[in-house]
C-alpha positions as CSV (number, residue, x, y, z in Angstrom):
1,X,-7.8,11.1,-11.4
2,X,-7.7,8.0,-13.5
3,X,-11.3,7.6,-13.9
4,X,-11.1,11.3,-15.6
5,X,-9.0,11.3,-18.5
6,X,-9.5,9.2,-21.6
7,X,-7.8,6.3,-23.5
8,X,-4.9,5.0,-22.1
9,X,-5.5,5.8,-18.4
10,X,-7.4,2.2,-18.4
11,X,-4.4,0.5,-18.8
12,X,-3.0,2.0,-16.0
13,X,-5.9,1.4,-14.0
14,X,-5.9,-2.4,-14.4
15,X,-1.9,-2.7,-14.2
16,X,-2.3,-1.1,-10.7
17,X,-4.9,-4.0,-10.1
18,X,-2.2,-6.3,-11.3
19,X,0.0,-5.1,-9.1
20,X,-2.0,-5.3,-6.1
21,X,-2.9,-8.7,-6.9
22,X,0.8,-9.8,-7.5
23,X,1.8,-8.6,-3.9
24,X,-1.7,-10.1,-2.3
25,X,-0.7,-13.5,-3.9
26,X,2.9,-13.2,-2.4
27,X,2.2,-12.8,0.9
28,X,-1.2,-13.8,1.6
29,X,-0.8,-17.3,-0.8
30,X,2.3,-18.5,-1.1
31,X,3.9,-17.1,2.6
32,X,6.9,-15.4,0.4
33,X,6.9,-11.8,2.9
34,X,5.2,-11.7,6.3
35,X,2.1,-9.6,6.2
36,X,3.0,-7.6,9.3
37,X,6.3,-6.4,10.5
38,X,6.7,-5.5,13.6
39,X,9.9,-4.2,16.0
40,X,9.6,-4.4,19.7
41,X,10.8,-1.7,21.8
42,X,12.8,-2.3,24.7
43,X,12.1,0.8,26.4
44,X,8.6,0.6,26.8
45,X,7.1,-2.5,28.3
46,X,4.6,-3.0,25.7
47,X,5.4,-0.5,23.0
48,X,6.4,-1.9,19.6
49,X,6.2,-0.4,15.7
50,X,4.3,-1.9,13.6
51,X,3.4,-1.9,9.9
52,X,1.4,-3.8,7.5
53,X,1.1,-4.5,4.0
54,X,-2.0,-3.6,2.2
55,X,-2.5,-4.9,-1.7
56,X,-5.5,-2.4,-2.0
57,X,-3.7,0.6,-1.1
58,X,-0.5,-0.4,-2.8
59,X,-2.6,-0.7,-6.5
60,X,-4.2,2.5,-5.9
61,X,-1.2,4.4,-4.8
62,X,-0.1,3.1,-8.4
63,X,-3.1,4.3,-9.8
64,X,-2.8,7.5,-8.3
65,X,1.1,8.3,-8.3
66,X,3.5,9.0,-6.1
67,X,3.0,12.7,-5.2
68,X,-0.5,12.0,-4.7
69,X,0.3,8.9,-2.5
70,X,2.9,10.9,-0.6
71,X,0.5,12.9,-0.2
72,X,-2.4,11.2,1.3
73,X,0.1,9.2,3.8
74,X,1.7,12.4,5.1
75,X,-2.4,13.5,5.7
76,X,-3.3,10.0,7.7
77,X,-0.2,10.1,9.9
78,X,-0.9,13.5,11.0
79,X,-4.1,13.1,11.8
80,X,-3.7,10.4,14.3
């Protein structure tokens, strides 16, 4: 954990903050990348896949790396 270890974790910290910032600003200020994708399906009448972007979760996957990211997303779509 980032909060755990000394010195130069911080600048990791706040370049995952950047970094979540950066990709709020693009989509959410200037329109650059649609916040939501989604992909209707023509099988099902009202079944479609959907997925949106998250700023927050993108800065702390940063922060956390990607095993642990991997990680925690494998966890959340399992549990339904």
């Amino acid at each position: 954990m980032a909060s755990q270890r000394v010195g130069g974790q911080a600048r990791k910290v706040f370049l995952g903050l950047g970094i979540g910032a950066g990709l709020k600003a693009v989509y959410e200020f200037m329109y650059l990348l649609p916040g939501k994708v989604s992909i209707k399906l023509p099988v099902l009448t009202k079944g479609e896949i959907a997925s949106e972007m998250s700023a927050a979760l993108l800065g702390v996957g940063y922060i956390l790396g990607p095993r642990i990211a991997a990680i925690m997303v494998g966890e959340a779509c399992f549990r339904g």
